[in-house]
N, C-alpha and C positions, 0 to 999 in steps of 0.2 A: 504494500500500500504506500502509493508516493504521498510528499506533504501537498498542503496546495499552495500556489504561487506564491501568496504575501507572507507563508514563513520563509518561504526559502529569498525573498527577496530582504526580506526584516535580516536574515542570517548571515548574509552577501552583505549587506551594508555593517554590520555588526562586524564583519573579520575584516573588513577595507579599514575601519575605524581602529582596531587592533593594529592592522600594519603600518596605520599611518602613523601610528602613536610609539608604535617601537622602533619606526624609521625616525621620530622625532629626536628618541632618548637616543638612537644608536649614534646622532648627528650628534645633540647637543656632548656623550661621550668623547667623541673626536676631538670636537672644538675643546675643551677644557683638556684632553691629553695633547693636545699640540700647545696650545696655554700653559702645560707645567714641563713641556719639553722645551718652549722658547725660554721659560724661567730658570731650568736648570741651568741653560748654555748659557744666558746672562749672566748665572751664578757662578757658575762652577771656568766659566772659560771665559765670557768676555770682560768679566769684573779683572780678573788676570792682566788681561791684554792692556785694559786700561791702565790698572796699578803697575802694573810692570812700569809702562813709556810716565809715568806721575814721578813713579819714585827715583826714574834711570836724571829724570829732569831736574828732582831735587839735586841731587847729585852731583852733578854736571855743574847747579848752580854756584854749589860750592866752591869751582874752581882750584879744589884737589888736581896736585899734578899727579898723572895717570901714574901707575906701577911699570915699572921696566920689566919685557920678559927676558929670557936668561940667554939672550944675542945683545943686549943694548950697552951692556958693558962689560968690556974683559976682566976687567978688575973693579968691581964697583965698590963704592965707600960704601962700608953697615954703619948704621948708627948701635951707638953703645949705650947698652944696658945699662939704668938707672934704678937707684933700690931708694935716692932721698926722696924727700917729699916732693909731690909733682904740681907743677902748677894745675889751678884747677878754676876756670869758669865760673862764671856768676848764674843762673838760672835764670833761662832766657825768656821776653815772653811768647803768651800760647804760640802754636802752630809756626813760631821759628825752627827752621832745620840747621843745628848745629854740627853733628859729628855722624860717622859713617859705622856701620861695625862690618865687619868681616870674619866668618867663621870658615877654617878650612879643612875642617871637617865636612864642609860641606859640599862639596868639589862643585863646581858648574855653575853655583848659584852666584849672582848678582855683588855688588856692594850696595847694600842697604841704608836710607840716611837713618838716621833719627832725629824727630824732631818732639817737642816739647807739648806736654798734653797727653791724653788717651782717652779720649772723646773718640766716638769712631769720624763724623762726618765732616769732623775738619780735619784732622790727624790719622787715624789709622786706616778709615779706608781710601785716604786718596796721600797721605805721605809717607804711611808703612810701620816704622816702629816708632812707637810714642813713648817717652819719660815720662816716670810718675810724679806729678807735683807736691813739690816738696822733700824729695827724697836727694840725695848726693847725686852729686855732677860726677863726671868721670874723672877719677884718682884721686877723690874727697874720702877724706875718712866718714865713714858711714855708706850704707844702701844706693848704688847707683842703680835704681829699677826700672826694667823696660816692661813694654806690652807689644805682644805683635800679631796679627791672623797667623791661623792655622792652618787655615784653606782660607778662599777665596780674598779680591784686593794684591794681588800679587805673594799674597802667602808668605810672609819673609820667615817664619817660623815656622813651618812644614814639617823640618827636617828636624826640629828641635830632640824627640824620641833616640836620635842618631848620635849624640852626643855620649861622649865617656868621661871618664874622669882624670883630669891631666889635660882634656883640650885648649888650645888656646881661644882666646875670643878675645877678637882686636878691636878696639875702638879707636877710631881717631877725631881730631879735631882737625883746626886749621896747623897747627903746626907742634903738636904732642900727638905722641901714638902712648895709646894702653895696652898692655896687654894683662888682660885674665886669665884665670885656668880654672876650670870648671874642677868643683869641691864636694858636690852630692845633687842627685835630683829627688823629687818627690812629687806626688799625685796629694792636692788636697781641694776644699770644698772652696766654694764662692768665697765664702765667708770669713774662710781665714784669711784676714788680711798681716797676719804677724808675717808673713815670708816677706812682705817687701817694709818690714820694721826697720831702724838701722842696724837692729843686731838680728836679723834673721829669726825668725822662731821665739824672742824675747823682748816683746814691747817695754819700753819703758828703761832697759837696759841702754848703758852710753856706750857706744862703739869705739875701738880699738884699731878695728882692721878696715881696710878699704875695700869694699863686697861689689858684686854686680848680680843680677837677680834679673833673670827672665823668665816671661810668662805669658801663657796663654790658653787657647781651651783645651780640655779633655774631656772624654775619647773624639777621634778626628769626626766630622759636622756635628760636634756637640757643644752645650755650655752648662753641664753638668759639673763638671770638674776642672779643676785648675794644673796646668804640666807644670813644673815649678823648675828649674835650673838656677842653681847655687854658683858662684867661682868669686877667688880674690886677685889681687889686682901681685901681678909677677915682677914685673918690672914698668919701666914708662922708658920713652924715649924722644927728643926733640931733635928739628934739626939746625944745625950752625948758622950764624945771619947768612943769609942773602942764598940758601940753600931751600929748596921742601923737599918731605921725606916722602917715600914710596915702600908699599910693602912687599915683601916678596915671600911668597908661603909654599915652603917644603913638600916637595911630595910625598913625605911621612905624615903629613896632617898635621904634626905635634908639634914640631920646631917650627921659629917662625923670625925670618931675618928682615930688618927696616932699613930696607936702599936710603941712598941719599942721592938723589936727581941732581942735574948740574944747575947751577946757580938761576933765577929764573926771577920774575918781578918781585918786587914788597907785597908782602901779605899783611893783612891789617894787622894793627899791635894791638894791645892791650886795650879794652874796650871797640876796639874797631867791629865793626861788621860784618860777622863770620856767620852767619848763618841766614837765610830765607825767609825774608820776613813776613809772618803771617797775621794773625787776627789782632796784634797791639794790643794785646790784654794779658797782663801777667798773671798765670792760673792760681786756681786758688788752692793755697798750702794746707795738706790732711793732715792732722794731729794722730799720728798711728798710735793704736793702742790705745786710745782713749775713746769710749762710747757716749756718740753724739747723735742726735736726731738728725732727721735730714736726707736726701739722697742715697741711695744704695753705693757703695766704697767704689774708687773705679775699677778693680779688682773681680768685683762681683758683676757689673757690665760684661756685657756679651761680647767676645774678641772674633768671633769667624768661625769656632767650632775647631 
């Protein structure tokens, strides 16, 4: 027994209606996975692209004489190891790019600036490693602490996990190179902001040694957790008037020898203008270890994951 016409027409309009409705969701699916596949490659690759040519610009602005490779001279001057007290900067303000660091542990990767702050949208995602305010300038007795992406923004901390103990980690300025040596790493929460105290782990403690303290997120696209990297300050080194220094980093990773380039213009003196100047606002100084209202610590800020 067949039905008669107006079910089977009522039934035909019933499954047109089904298909057009799942040909809606299968559309609107598409649109919204092409929507988080154009957001990943913003994320994950062209924010890269960007920070990369952001940070190579800081850099460049500094007008650092470039490193000599191992053809540019037969016999090149090292500069010599220094163990007195090192000259040491004044604390620039925000979103100035001061000094460079260099890890050669890390083979391939960049020289990164640093510049002052860790704010992400003026400093970390468009000038790379950001200084914590208020904490030691490079070869200050007390806490020199950075922040830097883990992923995305050019990443200058990626590789941070890859480090050992003994590493060197070079900072330079306009015309002082630091070198550190990584001392211990550790995994801790947001919250702990004693790692970047001046005595590490001990708020409130008056510092002795001259530290540097890098940070960023843990595990990699997260901001659960804090990578923490420890080192103190090994030696320093400057170069003779009318000279700048260039570094040149061992193919053992570990050693790490400071050229001296041949005589080249005046670099600013004391007080002069060493760094890129940014937002003309001196950041505001965090009293570590002591609990105040206010703002979540910048520690606790989301770095890149």
């Amino acid at each position: 027994m067949t039905g008669t016409p107006g079910r089977s027409a009522t039934r035909g309009r019933a499954s047109n209606a089904a298909y057009a409705g799942l040909g809606v969701v299968g559309e609107l699916l598409i649109t919204l996975g092409l929507l988080l596949l154009g957001f990943l490659v913003w994320q994950l690759w062209w924010t890269d692209v960007i920070g990369n040519r952001e940070q190579a610009q800081a850099v460049a602005a500094l007008a650092f004489t470039p490193a000599p490779t191992s053809s540019a001279s037969a016999a090149p001057v090292v500069a010599t190891p220094r163990h007195d007290d090192p000259p040491v900067l004044a604390e620039p303000s925000h979103a100035t790019t001061f000094a460079t660091l260099q890890v050669p542990r890390w083979t391939g990767e960049p020289i990164r600036p640093i510049s002052q702050g860790t704010d992400r949208q003026t400093v970390l995602d468009v000038l790379g490693i950001g200084h914590y305010d208020g904490t030691a300038m490079p070869g200050a007795i007390g806490n020199f602490a950075v922040a830097g992406h883990r992923t995305t923004f050019a990443k200058p901390f990626n590789r941070i996990a890859e480090l050992q103990l003994g590493d060197p980690l070079v900072v330079r300025t306009a015309d002082t190179w630091y070198v550190y040596t990584v001392t211990s790493t550790q995994i801790v929460r947001p919250s702990d902001v004693s790692v970047i105290a001046p005595v590490p782990g001990e708020p409130g403690a008056t510092p002795t040694e001259r530290s540097i303290t890098l940070t960023t997120c843990h595990p990699m696209f997260s901001a659960t957790q804090r990578y923490i990297v420890h080192g103190t300050l090994a030696y320093w080194a400057r170069s003779p008037p009318g000279h700048r220094s260039s570094c040149w980093l061992r193919e053992d990773r570990r050693r790490v020898r400071l050229d001296l380039a041949a005589p080249a213009r005046p670099h600013p003196g004391p007080g002069g203008d060493r760094g890129r100047p940014g937002g003309g606002r001196r950041g505001r100084v965090l009293r570590l270890g002591v609990p105040r209202p206010g703002p979540p610590h910048a520690l606790q800020q989301h770095h890149g994951g």
